[in-house]
C-alpha positions in Angstrom: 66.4 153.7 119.4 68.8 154.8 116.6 68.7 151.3 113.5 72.3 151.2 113.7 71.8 150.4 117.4 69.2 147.9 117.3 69.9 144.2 117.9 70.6 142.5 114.5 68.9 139.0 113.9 70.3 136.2 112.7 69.0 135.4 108.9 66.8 132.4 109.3 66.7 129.7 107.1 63.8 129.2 104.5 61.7 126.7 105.7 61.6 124.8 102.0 65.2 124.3 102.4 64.3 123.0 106.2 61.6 120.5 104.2 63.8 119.5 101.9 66.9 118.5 103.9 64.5 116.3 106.4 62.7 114.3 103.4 66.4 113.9 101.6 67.7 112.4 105.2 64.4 110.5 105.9 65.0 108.9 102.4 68.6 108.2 103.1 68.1 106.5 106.4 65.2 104.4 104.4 67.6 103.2 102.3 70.3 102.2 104.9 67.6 100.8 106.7 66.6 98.5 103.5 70.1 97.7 102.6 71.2 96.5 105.7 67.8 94.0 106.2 68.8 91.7 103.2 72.8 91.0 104.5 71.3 90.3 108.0 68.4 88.4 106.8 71.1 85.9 104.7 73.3 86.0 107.8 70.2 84.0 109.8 70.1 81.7 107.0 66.7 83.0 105.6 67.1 83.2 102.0 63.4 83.9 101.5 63.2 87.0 103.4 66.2 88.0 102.2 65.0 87.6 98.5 61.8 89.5 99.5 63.5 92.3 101.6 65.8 92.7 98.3 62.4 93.3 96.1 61.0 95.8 98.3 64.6 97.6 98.6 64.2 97.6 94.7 60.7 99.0 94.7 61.4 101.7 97.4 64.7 102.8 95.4 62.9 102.8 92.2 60.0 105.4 94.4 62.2 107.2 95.6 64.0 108.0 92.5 60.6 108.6 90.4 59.6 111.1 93.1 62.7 112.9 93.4 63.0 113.4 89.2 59.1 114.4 89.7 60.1 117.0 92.1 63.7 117.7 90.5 62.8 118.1 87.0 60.2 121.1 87.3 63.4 123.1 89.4 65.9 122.6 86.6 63.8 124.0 83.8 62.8 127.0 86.0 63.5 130.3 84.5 66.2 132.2 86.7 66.2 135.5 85.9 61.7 136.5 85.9 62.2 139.7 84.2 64.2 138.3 81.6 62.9 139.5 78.2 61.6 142.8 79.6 62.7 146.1 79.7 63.6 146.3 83.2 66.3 143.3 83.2 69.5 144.4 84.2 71.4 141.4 83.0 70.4 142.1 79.3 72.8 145.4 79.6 76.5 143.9 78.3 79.3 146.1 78.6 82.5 145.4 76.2 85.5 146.7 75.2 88.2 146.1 72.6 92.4 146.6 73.0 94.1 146.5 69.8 93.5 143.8 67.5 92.9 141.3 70.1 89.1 139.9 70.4 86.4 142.2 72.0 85.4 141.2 75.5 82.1 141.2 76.6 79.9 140.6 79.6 77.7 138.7 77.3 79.1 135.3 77.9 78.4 135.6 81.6 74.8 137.4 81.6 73.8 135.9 78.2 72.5 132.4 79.2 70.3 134.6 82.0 69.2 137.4 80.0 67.7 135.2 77.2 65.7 133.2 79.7 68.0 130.4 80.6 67.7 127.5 83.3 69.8 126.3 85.2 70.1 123.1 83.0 71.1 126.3 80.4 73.9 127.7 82.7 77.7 126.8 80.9 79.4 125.3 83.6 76.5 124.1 85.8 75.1 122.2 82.6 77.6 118.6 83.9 76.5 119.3 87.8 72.6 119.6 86.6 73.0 116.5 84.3 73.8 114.1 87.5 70.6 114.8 89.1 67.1 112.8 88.4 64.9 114.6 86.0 
């Protein structure tokens, strides 16, 4: 059979982003889950458990968030580009020009951040988006 006549596959998604998506809405529904105990727990008239239910809301919340800047952290100080600093990158290469007596453009400002071994907490305009998460 001729490749442009073969059945083409679906792309499947990575299993780590499968992972990743279950724990984040297995942690979301913990939290609704412990949120909600407390206002019916005080709607029973048991203050006690309510208090109690509030403490362990507190300590799975503060869990949650210590595990998630554990597991964050590590990702946003990951170098993007792996063969930056050698000679095979192709995002060290900048290509610029100049008009006139107007300032020289370059590619640099897009590639640079990359090419010098940058993060993604390094990126310009991802730097605000990166700062919200745990980490």
């Amino acid at each position: 059979m001729a490749s442009h006549a073969r059945p083409r596959h679906r792309r499947r998604v990575p299993r780590s982003a499968l992972r990743v998506g279950l724990a984040l809405s297995v942690a979301g529904t913990a939290l609704v889950a412990v949120g909600a105990a407390p206002a019916a727990a005080r709607a029973h008239g048991h203050a006690d458990k309510a208090d109690k239910v509030a403490r362990t809301r507190q300590a799975v919340t503060g869990a949650l968030l210590h595990s998630l800047a554990g597991g964050i952290g590590p990702v946003k100080k990951l170098k993007l580009d792996p063969l930056s600093g050698t000679a095979a990158d192709p995002l060290n290469n900048t290509i610029g020009t100049q008009v006139a007596d107007f300032k020289p453009l370059t590619t640099g400002l897009v590639t640079g951040p990359l090419a010098g071994g940058g993060a993604l907490e390094d990126l310009p305009l991802a730097e605000k988006a990166v700062g919200l998460l745990p980490g």
